[in-house]
VMD Tcl script that draws the C-alpha trace (Angstrom):
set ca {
  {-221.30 -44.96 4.25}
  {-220.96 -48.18 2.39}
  {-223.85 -49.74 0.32}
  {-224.14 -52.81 -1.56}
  {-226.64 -54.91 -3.07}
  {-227.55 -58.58 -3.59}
  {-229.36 -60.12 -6.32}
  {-233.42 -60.11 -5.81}
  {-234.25 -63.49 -4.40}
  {-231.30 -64.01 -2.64}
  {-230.41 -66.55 -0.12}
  {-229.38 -64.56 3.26}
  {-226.15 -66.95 3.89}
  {-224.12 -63.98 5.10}
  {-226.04 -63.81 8.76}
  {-224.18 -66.06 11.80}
  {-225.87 -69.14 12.53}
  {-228.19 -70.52 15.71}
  {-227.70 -67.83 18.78}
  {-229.36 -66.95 21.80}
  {-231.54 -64.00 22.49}
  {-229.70 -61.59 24.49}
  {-228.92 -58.61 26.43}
  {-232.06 -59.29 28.52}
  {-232.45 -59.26 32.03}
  {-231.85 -62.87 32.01}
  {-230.64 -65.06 29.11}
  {-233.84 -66.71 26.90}
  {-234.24 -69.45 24.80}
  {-232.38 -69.75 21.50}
  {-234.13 -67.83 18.33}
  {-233.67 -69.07 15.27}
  {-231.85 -66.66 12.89}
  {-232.65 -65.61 8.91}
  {-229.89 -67.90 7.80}
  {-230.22 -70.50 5.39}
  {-227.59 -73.42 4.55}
  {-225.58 -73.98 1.29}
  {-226.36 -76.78 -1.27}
  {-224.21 -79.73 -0.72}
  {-221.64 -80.42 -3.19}
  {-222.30 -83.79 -3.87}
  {-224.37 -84.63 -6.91}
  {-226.56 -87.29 -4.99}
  {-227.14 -88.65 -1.64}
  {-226.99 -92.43 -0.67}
  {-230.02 -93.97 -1.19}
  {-231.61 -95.82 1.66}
  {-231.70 -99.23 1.56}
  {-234.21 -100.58 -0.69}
  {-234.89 -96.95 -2.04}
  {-233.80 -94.53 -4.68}
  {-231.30 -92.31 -4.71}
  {-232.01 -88.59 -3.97}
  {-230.69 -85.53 -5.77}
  {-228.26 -83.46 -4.03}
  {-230.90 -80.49 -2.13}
  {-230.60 -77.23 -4.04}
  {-229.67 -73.85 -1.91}
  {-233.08 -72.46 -0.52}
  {-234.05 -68.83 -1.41}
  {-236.11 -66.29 0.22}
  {-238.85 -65.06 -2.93}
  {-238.93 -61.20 -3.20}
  {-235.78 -60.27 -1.12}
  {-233.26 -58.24 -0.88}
  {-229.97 -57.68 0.58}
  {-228.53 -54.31 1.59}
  {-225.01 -53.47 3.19}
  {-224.31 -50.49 4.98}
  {-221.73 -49.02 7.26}
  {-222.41 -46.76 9.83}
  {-220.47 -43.62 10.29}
  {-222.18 -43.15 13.52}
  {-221.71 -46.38 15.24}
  {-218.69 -47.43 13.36}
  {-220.30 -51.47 12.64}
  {-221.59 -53.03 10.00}
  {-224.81 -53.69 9.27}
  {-227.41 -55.26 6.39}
  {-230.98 -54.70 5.74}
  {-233.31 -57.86 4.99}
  {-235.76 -56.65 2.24}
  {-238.91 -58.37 2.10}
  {-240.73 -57.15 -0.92}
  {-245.02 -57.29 -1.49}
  {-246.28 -60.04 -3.70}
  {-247.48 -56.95 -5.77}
  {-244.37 -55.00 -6.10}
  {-243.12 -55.43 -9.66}
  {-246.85 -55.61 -11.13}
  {-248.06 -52.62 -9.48}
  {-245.17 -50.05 -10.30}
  {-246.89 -46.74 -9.22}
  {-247.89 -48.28 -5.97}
  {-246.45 -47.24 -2.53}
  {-246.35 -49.25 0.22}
  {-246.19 -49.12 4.35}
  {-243.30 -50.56 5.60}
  {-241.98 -52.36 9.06}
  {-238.54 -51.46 10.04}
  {-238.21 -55.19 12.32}
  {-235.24 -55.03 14.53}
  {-233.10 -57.43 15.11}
  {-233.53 -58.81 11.57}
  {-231.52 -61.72 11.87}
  {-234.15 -63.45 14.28}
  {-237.21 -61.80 13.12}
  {-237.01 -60.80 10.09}
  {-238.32 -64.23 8.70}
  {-241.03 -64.04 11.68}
  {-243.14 -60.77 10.58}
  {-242.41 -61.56 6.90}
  {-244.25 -65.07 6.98}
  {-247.16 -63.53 9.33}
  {-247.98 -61.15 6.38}
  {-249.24 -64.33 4.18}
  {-251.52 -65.50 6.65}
  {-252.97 -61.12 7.53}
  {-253.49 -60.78 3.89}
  {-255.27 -63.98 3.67}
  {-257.92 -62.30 6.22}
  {-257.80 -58.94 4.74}
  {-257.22 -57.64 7.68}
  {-253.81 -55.85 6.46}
  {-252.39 -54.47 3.06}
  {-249.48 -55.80 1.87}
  {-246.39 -54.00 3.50}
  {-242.27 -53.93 3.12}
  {-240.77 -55.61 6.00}
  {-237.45 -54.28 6.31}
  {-234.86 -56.38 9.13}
  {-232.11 -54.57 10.40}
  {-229.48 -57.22 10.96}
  {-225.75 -56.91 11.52}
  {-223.08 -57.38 8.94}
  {-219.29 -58.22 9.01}
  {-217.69 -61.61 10.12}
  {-219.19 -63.87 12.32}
  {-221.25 -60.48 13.77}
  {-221.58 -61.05 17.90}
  {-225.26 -60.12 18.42}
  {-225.45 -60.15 21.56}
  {-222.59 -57.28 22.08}
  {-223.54 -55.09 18.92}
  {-227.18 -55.36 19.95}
  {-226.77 -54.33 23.64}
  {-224.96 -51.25 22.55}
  {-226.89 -50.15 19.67}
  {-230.24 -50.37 21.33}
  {-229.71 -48.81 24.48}
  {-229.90 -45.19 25.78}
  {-227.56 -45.49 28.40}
  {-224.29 -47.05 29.17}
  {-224.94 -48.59 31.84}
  {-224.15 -52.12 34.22}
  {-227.43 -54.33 34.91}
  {-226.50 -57.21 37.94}
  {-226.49 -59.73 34.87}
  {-223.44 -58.37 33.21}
  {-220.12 -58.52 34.04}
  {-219.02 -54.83 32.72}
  {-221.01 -52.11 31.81}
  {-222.33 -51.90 28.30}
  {-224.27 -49.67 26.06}
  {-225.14 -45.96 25.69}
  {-225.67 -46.02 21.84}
  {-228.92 -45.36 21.05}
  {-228.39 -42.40 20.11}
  {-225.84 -42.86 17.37}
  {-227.99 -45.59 16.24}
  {-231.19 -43.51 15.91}
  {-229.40 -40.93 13.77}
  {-227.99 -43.85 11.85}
  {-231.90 -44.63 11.48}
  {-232.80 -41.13 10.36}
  {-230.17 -40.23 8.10}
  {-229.34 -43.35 6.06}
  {-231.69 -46.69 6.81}
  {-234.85 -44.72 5.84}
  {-233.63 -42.69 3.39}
  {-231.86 -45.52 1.74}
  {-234.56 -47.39 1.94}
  {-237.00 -44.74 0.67}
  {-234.94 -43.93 -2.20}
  {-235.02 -47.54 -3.43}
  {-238.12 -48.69 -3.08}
  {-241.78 -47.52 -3.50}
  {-243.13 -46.91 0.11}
  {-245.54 -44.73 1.50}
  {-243.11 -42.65 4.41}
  {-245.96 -41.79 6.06}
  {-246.67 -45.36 7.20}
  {-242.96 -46.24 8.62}
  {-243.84 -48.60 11.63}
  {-240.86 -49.14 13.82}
  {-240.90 -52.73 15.81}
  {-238.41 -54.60 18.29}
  {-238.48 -57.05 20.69}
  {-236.72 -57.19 24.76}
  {-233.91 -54.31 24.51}
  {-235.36 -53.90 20.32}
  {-238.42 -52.93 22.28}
  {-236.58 -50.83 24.41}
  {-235.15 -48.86 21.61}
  {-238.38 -48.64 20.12}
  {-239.80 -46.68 22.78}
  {-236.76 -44.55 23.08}
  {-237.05 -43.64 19.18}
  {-240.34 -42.37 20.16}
  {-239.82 -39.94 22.79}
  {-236.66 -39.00 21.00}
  {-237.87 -38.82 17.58}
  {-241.49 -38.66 17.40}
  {-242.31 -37.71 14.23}
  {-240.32 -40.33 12.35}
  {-242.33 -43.39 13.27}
  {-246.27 -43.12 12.78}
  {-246.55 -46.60 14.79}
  {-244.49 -48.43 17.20}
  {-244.45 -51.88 18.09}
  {-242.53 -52.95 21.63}
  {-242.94 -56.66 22.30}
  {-241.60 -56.92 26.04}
  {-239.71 -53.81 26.28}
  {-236.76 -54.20 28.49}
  {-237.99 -51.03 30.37}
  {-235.80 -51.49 33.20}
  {-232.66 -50.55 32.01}
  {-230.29 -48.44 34.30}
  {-232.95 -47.99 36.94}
  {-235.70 -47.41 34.90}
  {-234.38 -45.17 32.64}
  {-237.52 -44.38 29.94}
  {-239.99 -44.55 33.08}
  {-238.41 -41.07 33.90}
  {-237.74 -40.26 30.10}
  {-241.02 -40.84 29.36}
  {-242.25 -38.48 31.98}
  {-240.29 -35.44 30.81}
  {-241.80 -36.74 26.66}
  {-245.52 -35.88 27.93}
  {-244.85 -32.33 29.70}
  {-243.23 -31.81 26.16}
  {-245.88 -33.53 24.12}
  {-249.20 -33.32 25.63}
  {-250.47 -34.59 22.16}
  {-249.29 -37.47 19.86}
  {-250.52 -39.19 16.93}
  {-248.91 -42.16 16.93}
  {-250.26 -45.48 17.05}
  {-248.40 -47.65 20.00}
  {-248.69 -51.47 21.05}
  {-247.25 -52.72 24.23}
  {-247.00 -56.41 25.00}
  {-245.19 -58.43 27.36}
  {-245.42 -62.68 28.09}
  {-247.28 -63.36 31.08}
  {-244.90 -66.15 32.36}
  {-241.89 -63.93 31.89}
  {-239.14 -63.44 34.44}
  {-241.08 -61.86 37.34}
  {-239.56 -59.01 37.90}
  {-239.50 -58.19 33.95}
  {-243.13 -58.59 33.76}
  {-243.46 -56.13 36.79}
  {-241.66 -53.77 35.54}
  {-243.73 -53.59 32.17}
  {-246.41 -53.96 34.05}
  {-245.41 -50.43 36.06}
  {-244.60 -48.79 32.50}
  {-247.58 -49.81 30.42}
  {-249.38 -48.32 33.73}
  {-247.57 -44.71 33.35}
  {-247.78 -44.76 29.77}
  {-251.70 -45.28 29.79}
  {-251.89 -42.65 32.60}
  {-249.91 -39.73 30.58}
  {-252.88 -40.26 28.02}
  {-251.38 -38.26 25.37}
  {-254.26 -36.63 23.09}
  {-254.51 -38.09 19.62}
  {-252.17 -41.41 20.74}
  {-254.13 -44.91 20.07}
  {-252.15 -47.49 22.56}
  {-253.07 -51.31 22.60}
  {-251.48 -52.80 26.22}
  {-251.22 -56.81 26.53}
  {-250.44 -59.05 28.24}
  {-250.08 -62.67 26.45}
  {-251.07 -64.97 28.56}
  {-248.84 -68.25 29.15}
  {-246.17 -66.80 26.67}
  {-242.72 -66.31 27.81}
  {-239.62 -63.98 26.21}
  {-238.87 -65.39 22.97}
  {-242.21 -67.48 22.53}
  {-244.55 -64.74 22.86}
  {-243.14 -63.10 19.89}
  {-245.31 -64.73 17.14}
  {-248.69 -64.07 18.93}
  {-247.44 -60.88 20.14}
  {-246.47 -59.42 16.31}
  {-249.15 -61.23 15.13}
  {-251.79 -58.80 17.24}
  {-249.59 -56.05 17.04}
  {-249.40 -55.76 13.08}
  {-253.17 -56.31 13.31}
  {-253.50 -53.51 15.73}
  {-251.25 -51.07 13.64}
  {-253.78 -51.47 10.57}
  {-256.98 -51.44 12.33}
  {-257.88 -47.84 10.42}
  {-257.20 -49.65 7.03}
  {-259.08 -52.81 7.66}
  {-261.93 -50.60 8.66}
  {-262.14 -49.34 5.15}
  {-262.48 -52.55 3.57}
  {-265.12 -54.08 2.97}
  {-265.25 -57.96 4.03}
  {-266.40 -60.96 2.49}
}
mol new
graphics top color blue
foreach p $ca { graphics top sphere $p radius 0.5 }
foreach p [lrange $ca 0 end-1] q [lrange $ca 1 end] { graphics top cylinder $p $q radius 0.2 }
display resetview
């Protein structure tokens, strides 16, 4: 396993520039990624008529980041970890934080990172990591590394034209037995308060680290899990979880867009229904439906409720103004 650092404070100019969200069931709207430009190299721009001239604009930085590289032995790609540190961090050196593992890092990462601002400004969250798990390398295809990593099965949906994926598996140990240790050994954060969130087939993946690994999330958050992978895979997986696990304590959200693909939001719908109905003892599940949302622009709302949702037992401690 490879790891390498960048400076605190870095710009992230090693991610790919604008793609599309993909891997769905159908194709969605363009997401912006966590990349950010170079400075130009001029020393000023041309002044517009009548007006002065402007400096040259300076490279743009993310405050309190980080850059991690890694390589996975399991999966065999490349992959880097967006680091998104608490305003607190360096003054508060004995304090531990919870941290958000946010897949697909290079859209979202920026996302749940600027929603924390705006939470802590209501006090209705503490301040938490938020750790994106991106991909690395040259000019990194998202859409192909994504729909393999975050899928349980290989398998060929009617929108692709070969099969694809099966390597959830290898990814989730990849999880387990270098992200959060990595991560853990670096930083300062409280391991029993790892939240674990994704969006479309990252929401898929989620779900699947649950009834795979349940004890190393304490919270998941699936924002419009693709659920119907190969034939509705984790409906049946998630059958076989609850005869094994009558009793959970995990906290789950489940969201989908209400003007989603039809068929998408159905088939949420059906396994938001089962997942309610297995009514594990000890679980706390949130189900929504956003109304008037669709794939990609339900996401802020959606993570915006969900991280709420995941706190709730915190907030309830405080005392507010």
């Amino acid at each position: 396993m490879r790891v390498g650092l960048s400076r605190s404070g870095a710009a992230l100019t090693s991610l790919a520039a604008l793609t599309s969200l993909a891997a769905c069931v159908q194709a969605a709207p363009p997401a912006l990624p966590c990349k950010v430009s170079a400075a130009s190299e001029s020393a000023e721009l041309p002044a517009p008529e009548g007006g002065s001239t402007a400096a040259a604009p300076r490279k743009l930085e993310i405050q309190n980041s980080e850059l991690l590289e890694l390589s996975s032995a399991e999966t065999h790609r490349d992959y880097e970890l967006i680091v998104g540190l608490p305003r607190s961090y360096a003054q508060e050196p004995e304090r531990r934080y919870p941290v958000i593992y946010v897949l697909d890092g290079q859209w979202d990462f920026n996302l749940v990172n600027t929603l924390q601002g705006g939470l802590l400004y209501d006090k209705v969250v503490p301040e938490f990591l938020v750790v994106g798990i991106a991909y690395g390398g040259t000019k990194p295809d998202y859409e192909k590394l994504r729909g393999e990593d975050y899928t349980p099965t290989h398998s060929h949906p009617s929108f692709a034209k070969e099969p694809f994926g099966g390597d959830g598996a290898k990814f989730l140990s990849f999880l387990e037995q270098h992200v959060l240790p990595t991560i853990e050994q670096r930083y300062r954060v409280d391991s029993s308060q790892r939240i674990l969130s994704g969006s479309s087939l990252g929401g898929l993946f989620s779900l699947y680290a649950l009834f795979e690994k349940p004890e190393l999330f304490q919270n998941i958050i699936a924002l419009s899990p693709a659920v119907g992978w190969d034939e509705r895979y984790l409906f049946k997986r998630e059958q076989a979880f609850h005869k094994a696990h009558p009793s959970l304590k995990t906290r789950v959200w489940l969201s989908v867009g209400s003007d989603e693909w039809p068929d998408y939001v159905k088939n949420d719908r059906d396994f938001f229904a089962q997942f309610q109905h297995s009514n594990c003892e000890g679980i706390s599940a949130s189900v929504n439906v956003i109304e008037g949302e669709r794939h990609a622009g339900v996401k802020p709302e959606a993570y915006n409720r969900a991280i709420r949702f995941v706190f709730e037992p915190w907030a309830a401690t405080q005392k507010r103004d």
